[in-house]
Every structure is written in structure tokens, then in C-alpha cells.
C-alpha positions in Angstrom: -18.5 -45.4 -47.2 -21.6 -42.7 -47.4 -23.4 -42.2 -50.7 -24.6 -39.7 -52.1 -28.6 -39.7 -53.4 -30.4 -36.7 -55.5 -31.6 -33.8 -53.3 -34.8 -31.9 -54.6 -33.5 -29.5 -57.5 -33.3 -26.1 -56.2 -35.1 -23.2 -57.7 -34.1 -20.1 -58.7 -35.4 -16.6 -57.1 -38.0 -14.7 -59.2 -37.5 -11.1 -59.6 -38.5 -9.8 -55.9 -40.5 -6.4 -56.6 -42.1 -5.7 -53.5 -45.5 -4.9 -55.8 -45.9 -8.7 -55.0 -48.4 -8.2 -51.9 -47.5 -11.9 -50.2 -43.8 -11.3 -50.7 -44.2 -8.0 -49.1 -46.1 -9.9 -46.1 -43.0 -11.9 -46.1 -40.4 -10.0 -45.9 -41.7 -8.0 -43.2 -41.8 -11.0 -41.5 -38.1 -13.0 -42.3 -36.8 -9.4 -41.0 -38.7 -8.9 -38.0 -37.1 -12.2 -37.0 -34.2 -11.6 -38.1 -33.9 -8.4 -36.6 -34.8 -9.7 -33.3 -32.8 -13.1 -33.4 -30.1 -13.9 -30.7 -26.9 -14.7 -31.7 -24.5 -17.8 -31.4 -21.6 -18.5 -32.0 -19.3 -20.7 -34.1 -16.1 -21.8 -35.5 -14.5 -24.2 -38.3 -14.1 -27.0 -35.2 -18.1 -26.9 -34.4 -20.3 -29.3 -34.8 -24.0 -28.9 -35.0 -27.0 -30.9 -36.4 -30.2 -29.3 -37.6 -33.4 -31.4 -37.7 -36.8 -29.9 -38.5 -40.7 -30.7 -38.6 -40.8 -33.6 -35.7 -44.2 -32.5 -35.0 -44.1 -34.9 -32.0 -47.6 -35.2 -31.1 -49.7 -37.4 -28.5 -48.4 -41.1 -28.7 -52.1 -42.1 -30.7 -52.5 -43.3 -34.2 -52.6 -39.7 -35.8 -49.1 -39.3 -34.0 -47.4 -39.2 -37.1 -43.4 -38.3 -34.9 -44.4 -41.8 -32.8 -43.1 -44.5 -36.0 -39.8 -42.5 -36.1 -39.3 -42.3 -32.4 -36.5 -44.7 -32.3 -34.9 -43.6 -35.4 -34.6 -39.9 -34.3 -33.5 -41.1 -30.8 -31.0 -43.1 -31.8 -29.4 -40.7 -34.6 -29.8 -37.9 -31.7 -28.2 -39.8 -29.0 -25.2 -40.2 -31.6 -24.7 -36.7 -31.9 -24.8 -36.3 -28.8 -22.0 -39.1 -27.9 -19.9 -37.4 -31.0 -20.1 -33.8 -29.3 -23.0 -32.2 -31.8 -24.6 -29.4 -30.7 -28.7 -29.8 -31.4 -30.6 -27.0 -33.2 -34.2 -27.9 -33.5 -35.8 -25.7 -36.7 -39.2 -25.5 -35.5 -42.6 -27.5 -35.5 -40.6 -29.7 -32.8 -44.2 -30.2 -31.3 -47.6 -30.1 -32.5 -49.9 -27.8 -30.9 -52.1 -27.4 -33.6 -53.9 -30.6 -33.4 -53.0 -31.0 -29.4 -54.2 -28.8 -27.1 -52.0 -29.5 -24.4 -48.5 -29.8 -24.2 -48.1 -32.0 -21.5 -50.0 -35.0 -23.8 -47.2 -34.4 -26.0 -44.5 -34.5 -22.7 -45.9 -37.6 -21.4 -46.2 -39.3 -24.8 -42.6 -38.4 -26.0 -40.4 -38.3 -22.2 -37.6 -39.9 -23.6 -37.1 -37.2 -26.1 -37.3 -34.7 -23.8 -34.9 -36.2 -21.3 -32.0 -36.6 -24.4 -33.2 -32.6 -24.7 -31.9 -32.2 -21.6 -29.2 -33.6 -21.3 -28.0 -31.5 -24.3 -29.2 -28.2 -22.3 -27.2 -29.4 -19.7 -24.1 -29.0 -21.7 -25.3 -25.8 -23.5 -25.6 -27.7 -26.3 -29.3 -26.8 -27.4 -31.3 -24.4 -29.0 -34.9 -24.8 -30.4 -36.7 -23.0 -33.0 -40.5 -21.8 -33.0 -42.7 -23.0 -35.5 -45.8 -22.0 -36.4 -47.0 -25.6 -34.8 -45.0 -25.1 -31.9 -47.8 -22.4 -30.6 -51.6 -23.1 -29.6 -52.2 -19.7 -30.5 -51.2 -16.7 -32.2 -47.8 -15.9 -33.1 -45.1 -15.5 -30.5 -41.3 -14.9 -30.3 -40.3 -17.0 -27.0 -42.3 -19.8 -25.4 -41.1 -22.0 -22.7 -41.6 -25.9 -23.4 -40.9 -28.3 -20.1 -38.7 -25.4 -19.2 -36.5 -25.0 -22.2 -36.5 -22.1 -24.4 -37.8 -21.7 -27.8 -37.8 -18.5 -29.8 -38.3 -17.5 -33.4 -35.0 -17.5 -34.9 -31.1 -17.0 -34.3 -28.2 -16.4 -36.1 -25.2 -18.0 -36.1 -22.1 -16.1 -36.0 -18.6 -17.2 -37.2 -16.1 -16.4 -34.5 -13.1 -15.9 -37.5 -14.8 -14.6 -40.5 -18.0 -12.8 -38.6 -20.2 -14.7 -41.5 -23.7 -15.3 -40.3 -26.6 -18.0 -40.8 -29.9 -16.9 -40.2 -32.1 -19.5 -38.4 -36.0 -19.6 -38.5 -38.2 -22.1 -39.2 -39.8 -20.4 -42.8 -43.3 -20.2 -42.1 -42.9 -16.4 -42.3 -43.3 -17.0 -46.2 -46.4 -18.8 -45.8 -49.2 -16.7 -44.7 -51.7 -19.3 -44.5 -49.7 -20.5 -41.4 -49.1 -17.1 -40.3 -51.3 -14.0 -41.0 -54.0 -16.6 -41.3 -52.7 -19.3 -38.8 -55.8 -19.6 -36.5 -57.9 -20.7 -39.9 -55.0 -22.8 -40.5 -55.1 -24.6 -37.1 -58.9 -24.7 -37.1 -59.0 -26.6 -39.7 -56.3 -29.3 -38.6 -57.4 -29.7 -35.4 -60.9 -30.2 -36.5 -61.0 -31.6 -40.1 -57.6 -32.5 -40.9 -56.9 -34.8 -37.6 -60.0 -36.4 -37.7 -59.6 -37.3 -41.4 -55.9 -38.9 -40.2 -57.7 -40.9 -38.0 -60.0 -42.3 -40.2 -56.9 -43.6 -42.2 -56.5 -40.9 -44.9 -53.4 -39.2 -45.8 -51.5 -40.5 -42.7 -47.9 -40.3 -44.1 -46.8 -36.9 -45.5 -44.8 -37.2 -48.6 -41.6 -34.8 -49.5 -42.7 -33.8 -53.0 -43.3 -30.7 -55.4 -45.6 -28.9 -55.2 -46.8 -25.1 -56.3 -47.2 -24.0 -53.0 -44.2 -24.9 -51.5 -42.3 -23.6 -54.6 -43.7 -20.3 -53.5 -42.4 -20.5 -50.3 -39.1 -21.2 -51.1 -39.0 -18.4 -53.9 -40.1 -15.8 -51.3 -37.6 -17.0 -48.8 -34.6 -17.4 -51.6 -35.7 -13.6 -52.6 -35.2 -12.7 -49.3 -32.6 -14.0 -48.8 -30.9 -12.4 -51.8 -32.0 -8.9 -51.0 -30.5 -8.9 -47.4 -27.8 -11.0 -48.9 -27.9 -13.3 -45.9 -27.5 -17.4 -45.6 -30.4 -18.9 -44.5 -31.7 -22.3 -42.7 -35.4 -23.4 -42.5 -38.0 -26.0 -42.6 -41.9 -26.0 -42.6 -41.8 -27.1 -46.7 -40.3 -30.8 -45.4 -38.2 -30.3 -48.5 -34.6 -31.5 -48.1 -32.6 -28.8 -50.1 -28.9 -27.6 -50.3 -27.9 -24.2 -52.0 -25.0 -25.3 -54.5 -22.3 -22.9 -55.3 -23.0 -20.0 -56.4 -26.6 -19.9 -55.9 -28.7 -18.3 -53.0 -27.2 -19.7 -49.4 -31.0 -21.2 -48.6 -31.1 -24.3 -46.9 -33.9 -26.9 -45.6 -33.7 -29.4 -43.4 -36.7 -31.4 -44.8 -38.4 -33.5 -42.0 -38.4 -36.4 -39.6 -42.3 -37.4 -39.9 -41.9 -39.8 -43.1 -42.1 -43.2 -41.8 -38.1 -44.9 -41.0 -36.6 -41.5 -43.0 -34.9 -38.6 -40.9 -33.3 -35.4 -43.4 -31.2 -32.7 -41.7 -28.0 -30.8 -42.2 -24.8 -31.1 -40.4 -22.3 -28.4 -40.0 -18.7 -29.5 -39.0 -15.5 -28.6 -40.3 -16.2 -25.6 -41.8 -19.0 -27.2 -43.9 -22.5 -27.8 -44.5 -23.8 -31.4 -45.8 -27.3 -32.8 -46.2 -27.8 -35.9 -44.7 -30.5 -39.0 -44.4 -30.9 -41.6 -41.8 -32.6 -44.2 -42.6 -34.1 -47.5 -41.0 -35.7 -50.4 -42.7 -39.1 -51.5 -41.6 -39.3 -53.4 -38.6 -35.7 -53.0 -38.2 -34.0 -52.0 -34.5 -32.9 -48.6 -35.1 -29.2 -49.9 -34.3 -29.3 -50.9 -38.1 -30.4 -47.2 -39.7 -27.6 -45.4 -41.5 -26.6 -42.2 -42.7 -26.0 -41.1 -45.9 -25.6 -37.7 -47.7 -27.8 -36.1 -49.6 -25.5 -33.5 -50.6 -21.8 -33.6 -50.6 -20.1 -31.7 -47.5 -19.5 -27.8 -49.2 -17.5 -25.2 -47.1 -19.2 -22.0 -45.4 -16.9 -19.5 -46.9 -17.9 -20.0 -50.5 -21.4 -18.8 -49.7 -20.3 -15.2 -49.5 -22.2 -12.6 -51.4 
């Protein structure tokens, strides 16, 4: 039997005058994206798993993807057994403190392999984050030759509903507009300071910044009156009923925890796996987050 722990409360959307300069910045940016997204399609007998914020790196000790390894392999080879199709939200890799991709290839080979083999079976599609790119901001890169690009929507065969796709660091200029000060300062401060022993485990928590975030991408949201799907906050949250459709997958970096979402049945749930320290990742286990709740009531 799965249980059912406390997802992060979710906020409610500000008022979204566009007099707010960042929340302008924004939403030029959610709808360029969205505007320019591919679409794919769906129905109620699909099954697709959405993980976020991997930010595989280069196998050393500021590698903070490595500790998980096994527990995202072995959740990810499930899904693939159980016929899931894999959408990866963005910050898959991390480019921003490596400057090469192939470290990150070599150091991670098996992932890439389970990749694809999910490619194989057009089963795949990845997500660009902002530390998916070594520079600038782009809306396709090629990674070991599969293809990531900025966002996609997903389209309901039946009802023509859609889910918009993107990895949410549109809403944070600081990773954005002002994403080569950003990566400046992790590549040169921030990994070194890791590496040292400081700060090495990110925690999923509160905090005012990623509260603003989330409010710009729920107002967004609301004005195009459009379901979303992100990650960069490495918040786990589910929209309940009759709030704004915005979801998060949270993150895989915090050591022996995995948070995603799963759509199947005609539903979206929040999940957790989870794997004891020291244990073989045959013992992890899934739970939910958030009970299963059905697409069609997220109409607006």
C-alpha cells in the first residue's frame, strides 16, 4: 500500500499587473516558449514520468547527481519495464560548473545508455534548463545525440487539453537575463566552496525567492489560462482542485530522495522514491506525495 506524505503548501498568485518589471521579464519569456514549443501527444491510457533537476555532473565529490545514481536508475529502469514514457524537465546536466559535456558522458554512461534505450522506443523527451547550456540561452541543443529544447506541450488526443512543459527558469532572471553572472559565480565560487565541504546537499525548503518564482509562473499561468509543469525551484508541488494547474517536479539531487510526477490514467500524482542509506537501491520505494487527481478537472 502507498502513503501519502505532506507536499509543500501551495501559494496563491498575486495580482499580475504587468507594472511589475520582473514579471513582465517573465512572461515574455514563459510565452516565447510556449509559443515556440512542439507538441505531443497523449491520451487517458499514457503513461509518462517527469523527473527534474538531476544536474548530473562529473563523477567527483561536488557531483552532487553521483549519491543518487542508483536510486534514479533503478526507479528509471522501472518505468521503463512498466511502459513509461521519460520527460526530463531540465537541468538534466550541469554545465555550469562543467565545462565539458563529455566529463559528464563518461562519468554518468549508464544513464545515458537507459536514455537511449527509451529514444529507441520514442519514448523520450528532454527539457533545457538553464544548467543544461555552457552559454547563453538557447532553444535546441544536442546532448550525446539526443535532443533537448526549451519546452513542449502536451496535447490530449480526446479532449485537445494541453500541458505546457518548460523547466521555469524563465521566472528567475538571475538564471536567465543574468545567467552568465549566475554561472560565473558557480563555476568559480560556488563549486569550489562544495568542495571544500560547505553546503554539499541542497535542501527542498522555503524560501522568498523561490516563492517569487512560483508566483510569477502561477500568474502566468492564470493569465494564459494554461496547465503547467516545471522544475528549477526543487520544490515538489501539486496544484489542488480548483487552484492554478502549476506543477513541480521537485528534484533528484537530495541524497537517497527522488520527487517527480506521474501521469497515467487520466491523472496526475506526485511521487517520492526513496532509499535508506547504504541500502541496494532494490529496497527504495515509492510513495505519493499527492493523491492521483484527474486532468479534466484542471480546466479553466
Amino acid at each position: 500500500m502507498t502513503t501519502v506524505d505532506r507536499p509543500i503548501p501551495l501559494l496563491r498568485p498575486r495580482p499580475h499587473g504587468m507594472t511589475d518589471w520582473w514579471q513582465g521579464l517573465a512572461f515574455n519569456r514563459l510565452t516565447t516558449a510556449f509559443e515556440r514549443a512542439m507538441d505531443v501527444s497523449f491520451d487517458d491510457a499514457s503513461r509518462i514520468v517527469f523527473f527534474s533537476d538531476l544536474h548530473r555532473g562529473d563523477g567527483s565529490r561536488v557531483d552532487a547527481f553521483t549519491p543518487n545514481e542508483p536510486l534514479f536508475l533503478h526507479a528509471l529502469r522501472r518505468y521503463f519495464r512498466e511502459g513509461f514514457t521519460y520527460i526530463e524537465v531540465g537541468d538534466g546536466d550541469e554545465l555550469w560548473q562543467n565545462g565539458s559535456f563529455s566529463t559528464i558522458r563518461r562519468a554518468h554512461g549508464e544513464v545515458f545508455d537507459l536514455l537511449h534505450q527509451f529514444e529507441a522506443q520514442g519514448r523520450l523527451h528532454l527539457v533545457l534548463g538553464n544548467h543544461d547550456l555552457r552559454s547563453g540561452r538557447s532553444r535546441r541543443v544536442e546532448k550525446d545525440g539526443l535532443i533537448a529544447s526549451e519546452g513542449l506541450i502536451l496535447r490530449h488526443v480526446n479532449t485537445a487539453q494541453r500541458i505546457f512543459v518548460t523547466h521555469g527558469h524563465q521566472a528567475d532572471a538571475k538564471s536567465d537575463y543574468f545567467h552568465w553572472i549566475s554561472r560565473l559565480a558557480v563555476r568559480h565560487v560556488w563549486r569550489r566552496v562544495q568542495w571544500l565541504g560547505f553546503c554539499r546537499n541542497p535542501r527542498i525548503g522555503r524560501g522568498k525567492s523561490k516563492e517569487s518564482i512560483e508566483q510569477r509562473i502561477m500568474a502566468w499561468a492564470q493569465d494564459q489560462r494554461q496547465a503547467i509543469i516545471c522544475g528549477h525551484t526543487h520544490r515538489p508541488i501539486a496544484a489542488p482542485f480548483g487552484s492554478t494547474p502549476y506543477f513541480n517536479t521537485g528534484c533528484c539531487v537530495v541524497p537517497h530522495l527522488l520527487t517527480g510526477l506521474e501521469i497515467q490514467n487520466g491523472a496526475i500524482s506526485l511521487v517520492k522514491w526513496r532509499m535508506a542509506p547504504g541500502g541496494a537501491p532494490q529496497s527504495a520505494h515509492r510513495t505519493l506525495l499527492a493523491p492521483p487527481q484527474s486532468l479534466r478537472g484542471f480546466r479553466f
